[in-house]
N, C-alpha and C positions, 0 to 999 in steps of 0.2 A: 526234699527228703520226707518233710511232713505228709499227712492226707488231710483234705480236707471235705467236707460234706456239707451242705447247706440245703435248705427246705423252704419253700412256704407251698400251701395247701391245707383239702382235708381229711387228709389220712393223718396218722398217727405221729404226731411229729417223730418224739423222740423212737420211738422202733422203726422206724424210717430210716435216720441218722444212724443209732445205732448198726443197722443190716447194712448200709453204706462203709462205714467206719472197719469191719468186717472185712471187707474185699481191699480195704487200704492197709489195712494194718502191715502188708510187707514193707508200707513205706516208710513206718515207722513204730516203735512200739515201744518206747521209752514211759509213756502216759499216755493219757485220753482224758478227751473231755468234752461237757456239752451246755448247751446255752439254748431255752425256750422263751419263747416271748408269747405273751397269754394275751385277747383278746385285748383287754384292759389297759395292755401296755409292757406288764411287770415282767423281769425276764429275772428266771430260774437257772442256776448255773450248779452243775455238779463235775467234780474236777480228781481224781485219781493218777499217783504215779502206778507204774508197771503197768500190764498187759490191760488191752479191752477187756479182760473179762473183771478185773476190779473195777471199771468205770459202771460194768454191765450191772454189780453189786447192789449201785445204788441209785442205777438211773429210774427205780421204781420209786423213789421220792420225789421226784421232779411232777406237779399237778399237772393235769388233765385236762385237757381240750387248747391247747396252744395251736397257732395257728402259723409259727412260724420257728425254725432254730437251725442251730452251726451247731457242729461239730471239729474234732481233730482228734487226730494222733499223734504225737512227736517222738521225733528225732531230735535230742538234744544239741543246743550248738551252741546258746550264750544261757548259763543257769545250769545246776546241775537239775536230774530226772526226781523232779519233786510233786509233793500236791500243788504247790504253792507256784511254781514254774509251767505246770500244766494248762494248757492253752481249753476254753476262750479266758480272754485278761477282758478287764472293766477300767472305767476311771475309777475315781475316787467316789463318784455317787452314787455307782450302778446305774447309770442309765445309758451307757455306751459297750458295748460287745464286740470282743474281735479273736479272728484266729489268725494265725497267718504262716506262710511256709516261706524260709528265704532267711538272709540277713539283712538287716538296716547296718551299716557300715559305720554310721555316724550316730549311732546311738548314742554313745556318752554325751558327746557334745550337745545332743538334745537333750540328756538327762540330767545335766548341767542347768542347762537353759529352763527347765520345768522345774525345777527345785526352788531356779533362782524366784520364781514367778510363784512360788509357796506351794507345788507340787507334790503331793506325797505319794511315790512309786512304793508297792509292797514286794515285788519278784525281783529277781536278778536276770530278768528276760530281755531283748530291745523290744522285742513286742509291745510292751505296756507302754513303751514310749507313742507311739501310733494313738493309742487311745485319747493317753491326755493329749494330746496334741488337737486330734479332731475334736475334745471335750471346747478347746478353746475356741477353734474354729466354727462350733457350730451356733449356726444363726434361726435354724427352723426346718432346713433341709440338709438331711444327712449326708446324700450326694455331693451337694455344693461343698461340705465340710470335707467329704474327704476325698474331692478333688484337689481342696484347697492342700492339704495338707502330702499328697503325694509329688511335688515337686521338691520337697525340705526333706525328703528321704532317698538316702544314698543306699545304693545295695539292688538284691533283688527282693521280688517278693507276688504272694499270690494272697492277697487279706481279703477276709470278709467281714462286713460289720451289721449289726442291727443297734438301733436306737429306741430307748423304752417310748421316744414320742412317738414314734410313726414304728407300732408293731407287725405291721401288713407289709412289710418295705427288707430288702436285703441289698447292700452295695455290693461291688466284688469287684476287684482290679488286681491287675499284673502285672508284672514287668519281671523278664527271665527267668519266672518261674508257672507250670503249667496250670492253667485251671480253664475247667469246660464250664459252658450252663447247657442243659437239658430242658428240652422245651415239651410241657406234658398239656393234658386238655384243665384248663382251669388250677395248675398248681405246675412250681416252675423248681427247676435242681441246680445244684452246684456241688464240682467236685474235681478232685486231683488230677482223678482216669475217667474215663467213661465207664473203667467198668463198674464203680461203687452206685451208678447210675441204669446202667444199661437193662435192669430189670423193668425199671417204670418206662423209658422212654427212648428211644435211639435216635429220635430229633435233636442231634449236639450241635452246639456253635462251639469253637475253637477260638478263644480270646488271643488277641495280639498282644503282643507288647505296647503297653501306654492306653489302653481298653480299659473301660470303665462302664460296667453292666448295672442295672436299676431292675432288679428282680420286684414285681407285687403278682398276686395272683393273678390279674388279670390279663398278664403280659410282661415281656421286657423290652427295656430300651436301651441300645450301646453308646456311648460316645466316644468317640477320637480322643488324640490327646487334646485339640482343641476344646473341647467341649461340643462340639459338633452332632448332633444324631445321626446314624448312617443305619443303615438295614444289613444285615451282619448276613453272610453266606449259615445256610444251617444244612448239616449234614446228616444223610442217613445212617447209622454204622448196624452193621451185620452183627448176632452174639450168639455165642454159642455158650449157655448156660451152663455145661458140662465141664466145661474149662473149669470154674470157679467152684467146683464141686470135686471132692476125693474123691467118690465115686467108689469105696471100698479100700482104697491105700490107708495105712496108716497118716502117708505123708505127703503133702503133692513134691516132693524132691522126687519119690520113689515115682510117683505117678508119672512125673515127666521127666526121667529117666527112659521109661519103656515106652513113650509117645516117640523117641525120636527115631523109628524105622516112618513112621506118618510122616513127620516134620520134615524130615531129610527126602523124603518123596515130593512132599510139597512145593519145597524149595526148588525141584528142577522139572518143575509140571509149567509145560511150554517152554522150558527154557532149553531143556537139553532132550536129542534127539538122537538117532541112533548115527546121525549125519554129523553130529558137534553139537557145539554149544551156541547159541544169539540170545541175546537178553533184549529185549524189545524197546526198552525203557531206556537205555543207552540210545537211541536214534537221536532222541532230541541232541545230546551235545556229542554228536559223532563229530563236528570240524575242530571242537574244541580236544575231544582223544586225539584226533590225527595231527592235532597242532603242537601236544602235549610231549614237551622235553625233559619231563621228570616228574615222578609220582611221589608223593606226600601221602601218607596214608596218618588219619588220629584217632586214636581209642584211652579207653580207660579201662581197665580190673581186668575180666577175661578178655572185654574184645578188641584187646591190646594182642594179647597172645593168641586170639583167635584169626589175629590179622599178620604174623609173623611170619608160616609157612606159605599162604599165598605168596607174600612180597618179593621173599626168594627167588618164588620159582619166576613173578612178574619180572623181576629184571634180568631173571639167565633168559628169558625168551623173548624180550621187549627192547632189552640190550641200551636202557636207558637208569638214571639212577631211581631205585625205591626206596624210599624211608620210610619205617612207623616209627613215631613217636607219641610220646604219652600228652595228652589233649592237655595238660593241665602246666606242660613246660611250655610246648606247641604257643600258645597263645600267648605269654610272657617274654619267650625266647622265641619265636620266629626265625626259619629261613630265609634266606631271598625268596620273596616269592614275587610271582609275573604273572599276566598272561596265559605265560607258555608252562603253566603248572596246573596238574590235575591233583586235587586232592581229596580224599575218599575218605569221608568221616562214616566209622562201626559203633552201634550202638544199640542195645534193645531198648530203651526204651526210647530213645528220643530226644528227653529232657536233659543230659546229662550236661550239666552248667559246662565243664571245663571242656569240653566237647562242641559245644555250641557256643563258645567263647574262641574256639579253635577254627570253627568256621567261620563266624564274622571277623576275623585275624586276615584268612585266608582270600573273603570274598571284597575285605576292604581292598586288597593288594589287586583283585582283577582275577584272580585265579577261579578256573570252574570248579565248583563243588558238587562229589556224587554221594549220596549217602546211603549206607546198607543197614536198615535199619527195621526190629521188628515191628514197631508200634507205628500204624498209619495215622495220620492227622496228629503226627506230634509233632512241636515246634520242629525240629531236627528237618521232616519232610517238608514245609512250608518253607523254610531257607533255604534248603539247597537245589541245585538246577537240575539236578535229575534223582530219583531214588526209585532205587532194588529192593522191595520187602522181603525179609525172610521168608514171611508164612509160616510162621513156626507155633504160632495161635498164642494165647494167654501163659506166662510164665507165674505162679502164684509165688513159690520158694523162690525165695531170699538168693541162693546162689545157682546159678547159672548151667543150666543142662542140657536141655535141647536148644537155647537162643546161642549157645556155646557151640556146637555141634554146625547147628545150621549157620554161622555166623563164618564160620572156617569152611563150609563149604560154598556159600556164597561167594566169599572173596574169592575162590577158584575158579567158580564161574565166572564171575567178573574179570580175572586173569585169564582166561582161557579165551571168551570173546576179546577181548581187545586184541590177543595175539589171532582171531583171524580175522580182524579188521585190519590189523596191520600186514597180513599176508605172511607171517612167518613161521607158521603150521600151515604142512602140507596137509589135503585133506585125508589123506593116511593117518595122520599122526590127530588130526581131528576124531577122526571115528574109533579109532584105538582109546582117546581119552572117555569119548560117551559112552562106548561101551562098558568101561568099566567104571567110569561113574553111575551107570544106569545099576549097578548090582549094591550102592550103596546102601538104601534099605534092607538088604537082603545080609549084606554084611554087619548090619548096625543090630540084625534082631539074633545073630547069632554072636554076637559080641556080648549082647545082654544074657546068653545063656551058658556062656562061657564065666559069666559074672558071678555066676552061682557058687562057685569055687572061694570066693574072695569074703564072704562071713569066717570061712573058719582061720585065713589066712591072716583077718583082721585081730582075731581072737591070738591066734600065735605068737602076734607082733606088738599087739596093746601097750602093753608095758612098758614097750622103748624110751627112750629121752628124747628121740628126734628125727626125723629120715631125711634122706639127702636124694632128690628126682632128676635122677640126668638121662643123659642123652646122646645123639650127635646128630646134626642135618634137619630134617625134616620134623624130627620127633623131640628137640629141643622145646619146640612152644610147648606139646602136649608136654613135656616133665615140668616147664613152668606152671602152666593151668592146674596139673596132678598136684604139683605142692600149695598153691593158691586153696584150692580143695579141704584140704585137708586141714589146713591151717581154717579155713572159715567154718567150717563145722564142727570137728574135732577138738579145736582151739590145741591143735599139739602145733610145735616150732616144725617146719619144712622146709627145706631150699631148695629150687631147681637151678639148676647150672646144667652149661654145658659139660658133656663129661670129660673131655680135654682139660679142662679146668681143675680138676678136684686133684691133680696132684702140685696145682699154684698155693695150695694154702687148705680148702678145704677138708682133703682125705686126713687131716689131724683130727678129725670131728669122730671116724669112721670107727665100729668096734664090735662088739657082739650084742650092746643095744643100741646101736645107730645104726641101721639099716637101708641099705640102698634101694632104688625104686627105680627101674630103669626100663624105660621104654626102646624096645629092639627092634629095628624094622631092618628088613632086607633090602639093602643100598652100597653104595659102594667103600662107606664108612664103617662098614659093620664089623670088619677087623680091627679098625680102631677100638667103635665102640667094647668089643669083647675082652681087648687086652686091658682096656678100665675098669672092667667090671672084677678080671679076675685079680688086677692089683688091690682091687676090694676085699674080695675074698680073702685074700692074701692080708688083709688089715683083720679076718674073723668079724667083717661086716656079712650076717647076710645080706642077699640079693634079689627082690623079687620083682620079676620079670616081667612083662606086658609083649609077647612076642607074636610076630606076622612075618610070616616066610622062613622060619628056621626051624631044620627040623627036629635039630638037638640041641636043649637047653642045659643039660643036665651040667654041662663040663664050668658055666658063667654064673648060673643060678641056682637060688635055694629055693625058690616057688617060681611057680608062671602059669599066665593065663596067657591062655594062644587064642588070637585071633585070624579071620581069615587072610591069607595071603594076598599083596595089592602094591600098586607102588607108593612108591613113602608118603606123599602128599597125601594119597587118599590112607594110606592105613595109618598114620599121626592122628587123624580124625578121627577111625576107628577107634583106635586105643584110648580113647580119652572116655570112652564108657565104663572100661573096668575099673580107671581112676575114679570116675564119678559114685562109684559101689563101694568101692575101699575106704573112700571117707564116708558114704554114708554109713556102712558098717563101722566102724571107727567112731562113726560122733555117737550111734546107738550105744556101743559099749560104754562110753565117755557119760551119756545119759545128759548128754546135751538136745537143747530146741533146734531137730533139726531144720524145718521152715524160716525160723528166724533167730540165724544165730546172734549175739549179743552183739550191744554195740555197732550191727551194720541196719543197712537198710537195701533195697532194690533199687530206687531209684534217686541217683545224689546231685541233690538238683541243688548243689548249694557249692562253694570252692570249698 
């Protein structure tokens, strides 16, 4: 959940860190903080709660000419969002520095144990616990100490440490949580993403689990969990600067809002043709599909919901069972699993703990694991035995747009090839699908023009006490994702149900400020869904609509945005863009951060 950013060289430490820190802050923005170490030894440490740009306030007190420093960002999890909690933590004498992302599980019991030993902790963090720990440990080499000391800690974790002896020197170790080093000419990086990096260098190593990096400028050296040296794979990565830049938007929500005619293009460049769909990257475990007697699908937040309308359609045409379940019961609770089980972990970033907790659940059991995933070289794609990138480039904002978007329509592709691997799409019914998958870009930019309608719509409706997002069929995830939405930006209360439901309990809710939000598509529930909506009306709920293939709304709804007509799979998708406008109009009026709404983060790399 945290960023972290580490340096040695000789550019400018702390504006280094800083502009790092910058490109991470979606992962966290609780505080910030930074830590220099000056030729001499001495390390400088300046520590602010709330946003970087309090940390930014004061980082011009930190001296000049250092030649080495960590940085972070937090995401709160033990301590509340203080100066005092803000990471890097010290021992007790200042000569030990550390940041770190993750929990230590067993902190107390350590903080127990260090007290007993005359210990004096300042924070309410486990972090601080890590420091004194290696204060104890250390014998002259800062490595050795905090090797020693990462077997005595339970949890995950991504820490970096410097020592006031040795100020030329950075540690850096992991376990289940992400950290890259970047490899430059004579000055060496560390960080969360590569993107907080990818300005200086796109020479990245990808740290394993149980990895143990020895940064000096002169070079680095990895070791195993043995203690072992090994020559670490280092990779090239591609960047496209523009990502990480507004570019003119107020917001990159807005920005990448209107990128997903691009994205959704991208996603099915080589994949789908006017012949059907093959995804090429499935070859590798085609005996293991063709052997596969049930699908497991795991996600978290959207691409939980982004993975619902594929599964559907997976098992009415695979004719085998599909489940999605939430990665964070998945791992705990477990089904049978075998062999004979393909399970498909969604996720943009990658790193998502209970996710990646879900696959090593699955891979202990034998089962193959595919994973759809946007971020290349993240833990996510090193585990699993085949992986589908989205291609949906850099996500900067906090809640989920185009990785959203393209995450639901991957999974289709990924549905749609298995069914003719399995042979049960004829090639008729093959070319009918690409076909009209091929128009999805084309659908998706006149979706956002139809969005233009939904400022004054947001403005109408502001007021409410709550809205209720239903559905039936295909368009169910999308009213779950729409009230997700809306709730993470807006911070207004939203429920998505299905709308068969709302007269079990919830239409008590329903009134002249609770307002319906209901996504309509043209299917063969669409009688249903209508006679629910007008039982609403019938409660002096308005109704506002999100409709594709109907051509009179007027008789179910009080507003509607129409999108182009399509079958339900593909226009669920569709509609999930005017949702994405409603809340961003909505948090605007709210005069909420819409980038980074409170309290969340982008990547939750922690249970």
């Amino acid at each position: 959940m945290c960023g972290i950013v580490g340096y040695i060289g000789s550019r400018d430490v702390s504006t280094t860190l800083i502009e790092g820190l910058r490109l991470l802050e979606y992962r966290g923005y609780d505080s910030a903080g930074i830590a220099v170490a000056a030729t001499g030894g001495e390390i400088s440490m300046r520590k602010r709660a709330g946003r970087l740009a309090n940390l930014e306030g004061v980082v011009g007190e930190l001296p000049t000419g250092s030649i080495a420093g960590i940085a972070h960002t937090r995401w709160a999890t033990h301590g509340a969002p203080t100066d005092l909690n803000a990471h890097p933590h010290m021992d007790e004498h200042g000569e030990i520095a550390i940041i770190h992302n993750g929990i230590i599980e067993n902190y107390a019991e350590l903080q127990r144990e260090l007290a007993g030993k005359g210990h004096t902790l300042s924070s309410d963090v486990d972090t601080e616990v890590i420091a004194h720990l290696i204060e104890d440990a250390y014998q002259g080499d800062i490595r050795l100490a905090v090797a020693a000391v990462l077997p005595r800690l339970h949890g995950q974790w991504a820490l970096v440490v410097m020592h006031r002896a040795e100020p030329g020197r950075i540690i850096a170790a992991r376990r289940e949580a992400p950290l890259v080093v970047g490899i430059g000419e004579g000055e060496q990086f560390l960080a969360s993403d590569p993107v907080a990096i990818l300005e200086h260098t796109n020479k990245i190593i990808f740290l394993r689990d149980g990895d143990l990096a020895d940064l000096q400028r002169g070079g680095i050296t990895l070791y195993d969990t043995t203690g072992t040296a090994f020559a670490p794979k280092v990779e090239t990565i591609s960047w496209d600067g523009a990502a990480a830049r507004k570019e003119g938007y107020d917001h990159f929500m807005r920005k990448e809002m209107d990128e997903q005619p691009r994205a959704l293009s991208a996603a099915m460049l080589g994949r789908v043709s006017v012949d059907g769909v093959a995804i090429s990257e499935l070859d590798a475990i085609a005996p293991a599909l063709a052997a596969a007697r049930s699908i497991e699908i795991v996600a978290c937040g959207s691409a939980y919901y982004a993975s619902l309308t594929a599964a559907k359609l997976a098992e009415r045409l695979l004719r085998v069972p599909v489940r999605v379940t939430v990665a964070s019961e998945f791992r705990y609770d477990p089904p049978a699993l075998s062999p004979a089980n393909l399970v498909i972990a969604v996720s943009q970033s990658g790193e998502t703990a209970d996710t990646l907790g879900a696959v090593r659940t699955a891979k202990a059991a034998g089962a193959t694991v595919l994973a759809i995933v946007n971020a290349a070289g993240s833990s996510l794609t090193r585990e699993a035995d085949a992986v589908v990138l989205l291609q949906a480039g850099t996500e900067i904002s906090v809640a989920a747009t185009k990785s959203y978007t393209s995450q639901a329509l991957v999974t289709l592709l990924v549905t749609l090839d298995l069914a003719r691997r399995a042979g049960v799409l004829s090639p008729e019914e093959l070319r009918s699908w690409s076909t009209e998958l091929l128009t999805i870009p084309a659908m998706a930019s006149a979706a956002l023009d139809s969005s233009d309608a939904l400022p004054a719509i947001a403005k109408k409706y502001f007021s409410a006490s709550g809205f209720m997002f239903v559905s039936r069929g295909a368009g169910i995830a999308t009213a779950f994702e729409g009230a997700l939405k809306l709730k993470e930006l807006a911070y207004i209360h939203a429920e998505g149900i299905a709308a068969g439901e709302m007269k079990h309990g919830p239409i008590s809710l329903l009134g002249e400020d609770h307002p319906v939000v209901a996504v309509v598509l043209n299917s063969p529930v669409l009688p249903k869904l209508v006679s629910n909506l007008m039982e609403s009306r019938a409660r002096s709920a308005p109704v506002i609509a999100i409709v594709s293939g109907v051509d009179d709304w007027s008789s179910f709804a009080t507003d509607a945005v129409v999108i182009p007509a399509a079958r339900p799979e593909i226009a669920a998708l569709i509609a999930t863009i005017p949702l994405q406008r409603f809340s961003y109009e909505m948090a605007l009026l709210a005069g909420a951060d819409i980038d980074q709404p409170k309290n969340l983060a982008k990547s939750v790399t922690v249970e």
